[in-house]
N, C-alpha and C positions, 0 to 999 in steps of 0.2 A: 762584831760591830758592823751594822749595816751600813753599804757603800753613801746610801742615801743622805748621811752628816760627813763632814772632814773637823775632824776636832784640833784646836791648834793650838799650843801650851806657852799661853801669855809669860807666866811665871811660875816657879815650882809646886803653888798653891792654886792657879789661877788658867780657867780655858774656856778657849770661845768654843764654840758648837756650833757649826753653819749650814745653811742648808743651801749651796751651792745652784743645788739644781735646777731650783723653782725662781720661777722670774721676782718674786721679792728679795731673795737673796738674803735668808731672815738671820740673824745672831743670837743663839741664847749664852748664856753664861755662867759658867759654875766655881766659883769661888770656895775653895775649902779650910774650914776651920779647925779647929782643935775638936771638937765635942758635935758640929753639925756642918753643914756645906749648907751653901745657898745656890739655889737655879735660879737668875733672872731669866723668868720668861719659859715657857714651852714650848715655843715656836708650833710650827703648823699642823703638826700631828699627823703628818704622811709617814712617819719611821718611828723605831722602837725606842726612844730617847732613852727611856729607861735602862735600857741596856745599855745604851752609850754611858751613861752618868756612871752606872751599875762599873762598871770596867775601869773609872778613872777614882771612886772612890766607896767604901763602903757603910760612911756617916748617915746616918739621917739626915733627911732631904729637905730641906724649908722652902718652899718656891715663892719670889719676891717678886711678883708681879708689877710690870710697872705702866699698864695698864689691861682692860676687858674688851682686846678687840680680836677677831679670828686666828691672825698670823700670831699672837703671844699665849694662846692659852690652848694652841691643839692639845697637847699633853699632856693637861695641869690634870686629866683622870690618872694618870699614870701616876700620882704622888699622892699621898695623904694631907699633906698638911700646905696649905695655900695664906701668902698675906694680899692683900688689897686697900687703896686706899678706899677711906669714907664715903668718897663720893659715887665710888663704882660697885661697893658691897650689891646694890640690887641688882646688877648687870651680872655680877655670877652667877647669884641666885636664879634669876629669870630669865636670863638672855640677852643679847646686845640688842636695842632697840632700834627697828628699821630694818634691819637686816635680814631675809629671809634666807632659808637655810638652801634653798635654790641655786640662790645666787651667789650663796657662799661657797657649794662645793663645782659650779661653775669657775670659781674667780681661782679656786683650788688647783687644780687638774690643767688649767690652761699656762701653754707655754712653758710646757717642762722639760730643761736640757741634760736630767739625768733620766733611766728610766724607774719608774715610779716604785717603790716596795714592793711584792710581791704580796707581802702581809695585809698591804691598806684595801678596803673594801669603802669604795666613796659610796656607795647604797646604804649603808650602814653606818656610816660616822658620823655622830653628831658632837656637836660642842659640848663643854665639862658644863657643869651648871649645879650650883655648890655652898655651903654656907664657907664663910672664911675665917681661918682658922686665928688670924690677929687683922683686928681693921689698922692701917695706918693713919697716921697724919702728920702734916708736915714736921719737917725737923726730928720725927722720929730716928731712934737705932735701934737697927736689928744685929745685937751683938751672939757670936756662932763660933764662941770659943776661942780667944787669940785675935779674933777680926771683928769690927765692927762697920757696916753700914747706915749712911746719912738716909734721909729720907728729904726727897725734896721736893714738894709739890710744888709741877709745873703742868698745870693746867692751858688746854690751845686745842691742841691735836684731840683733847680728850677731858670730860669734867675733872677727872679722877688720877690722871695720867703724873707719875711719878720719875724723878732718875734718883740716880743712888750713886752715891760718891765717897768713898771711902780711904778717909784723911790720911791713915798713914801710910798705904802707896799712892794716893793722890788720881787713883783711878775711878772717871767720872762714866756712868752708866747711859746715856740717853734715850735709849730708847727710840722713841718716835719723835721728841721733841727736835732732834737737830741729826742730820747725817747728809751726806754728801750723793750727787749725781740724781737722784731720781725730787722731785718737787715734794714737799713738806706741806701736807694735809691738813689744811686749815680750811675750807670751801662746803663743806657737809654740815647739815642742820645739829648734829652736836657738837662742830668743832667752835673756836671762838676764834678772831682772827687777833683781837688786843688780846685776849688772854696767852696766848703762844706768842708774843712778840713783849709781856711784861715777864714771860717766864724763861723766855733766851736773856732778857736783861739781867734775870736773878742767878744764873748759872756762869756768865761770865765775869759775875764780879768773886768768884771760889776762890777764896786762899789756894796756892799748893797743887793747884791742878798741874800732874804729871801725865797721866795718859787717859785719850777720851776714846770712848768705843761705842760708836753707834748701833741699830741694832738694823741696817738693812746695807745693800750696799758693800763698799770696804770699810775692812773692818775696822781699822785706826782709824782715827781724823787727825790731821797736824793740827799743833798747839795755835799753828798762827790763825785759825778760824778764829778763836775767839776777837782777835780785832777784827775779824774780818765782819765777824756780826756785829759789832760794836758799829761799824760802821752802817750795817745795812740798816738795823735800825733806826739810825737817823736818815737817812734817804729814804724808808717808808714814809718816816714821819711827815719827813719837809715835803713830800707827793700828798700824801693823806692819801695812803691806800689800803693801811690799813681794815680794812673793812669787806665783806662778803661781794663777791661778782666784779673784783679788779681783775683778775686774773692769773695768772705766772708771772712773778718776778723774780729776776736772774740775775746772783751775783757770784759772778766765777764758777765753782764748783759744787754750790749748795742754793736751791733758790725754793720758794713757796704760793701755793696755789690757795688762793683768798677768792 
């Protein structure tokens, strides 16, 4: 296993996958079933994920994407079988719109507190770019033998941008939509700033939600965010700021950049 990941064993079935080193501080996720495992997310493709997975289980591999942006699909070539929601299926295929690949392995390579794989060639790597192998849509399950995953478009950060919450250990996936310490990406010509602020509303009303695990950052969040959003939302509202070119808004430990 390369130094490059720290893998940390949520539960007997369940492990984060971190990439410490890199100033995103990214989380993937691998959930193991009876019959397949699920990888939320590939994270940045600087190290051999595959061999990490490879080491913790030997299932076939579903990668549950929860959405098409550099830091979640480094790796998604390292796997055969990819899902996506509907609205990002052309972003696999073609590439993230805006983005050039310059820029990408610039934002890559910068500010890294481990040192880098010995493996990765930044001259050479380019992002996965791929038909998908189940499109999602909201409220879908991606059932993987014994477990089953919610599908729940939450749209903001991203057209297509997905968490995944799965009822009966009450573990909610976020992704991009909500994590703590660094500002929450709402401010970019794909993102929305009401569509990410009606999709934190749809996630804190979850039955059963037991543990949330973001995907940048630390890797828990306490359970009391949820009112914590509860609230923020209504003090976006009663501001009306809602909207592109407000700025950073800060509350407590989690704040977003409109």
């Amino acid at each position: 296993m390369e130094e490059w990941f720290t893998v940390r064993k949520l539960d007997e079935k369940t492990y984060a996958i971190s990439e410490w080193g890199h100033w995103e501080k990214v989380h993937t996720f691998l959930l193991i079933g009876d019959t397949e495992a699920v990888l939320i997310d590939t994270g940045l493709g600087m190290g051999d994920l595959k061999a990490v997975v490879e080491s913790l289980t030997s299932l076939p591999i579903i990668v549950a994407t929860t959405h098409i942006h550099t830091d979640y699909i480094g790796n998604h070539q390292q796997f055969d079988t990819h899902y996506v929601h509907e609205a990002e299926v052309e972003w696999l295929e073609k590439g993230i719109p805006g983005r050039a690949m310059t820029d990408i392995k610039e934002d890559l390579v910068r500010d890294c507190t481990k040192e880098i794989p010995a493996t990765f060639n930044l001259d050479t790597f380019e992002l996965y770019k791929g038909k998908s192998a189940r499109v999602l849509k909201d409220q879908d399950t991606i059932d993987f033998g014994g477990r089953q995953l919610i599908v729940l478009h939450t749209p903001g950060h991203s057209p297509g941008h997905v968490c995944y919450f799965e009822k009966e250990t009450g573990y909610l996936f976020t992704g991009d939509l909500f994590y703590l310490e660094t500002p929450i990406y709402a401010f970019y010509p794909s993102t929305n700033p009401e569509d990410l602020i009606q999709s934190l509303g749809k996630i804190i009303h979850l039955e059963n939600i037991q543990k949330i695990y973001g995907s940048h950052n630390t890797l828990s969040i306490p359970l009391d965010c949820l009112a914590e959003i509860t609230v923020a939302i209504a003090v976006l509202q009663q501001k009306d700021v809602i909207r592109f070119g407000t700025g950073i808004h800060q509350f407590g430990s989690f704040s977003f950049q409109f």
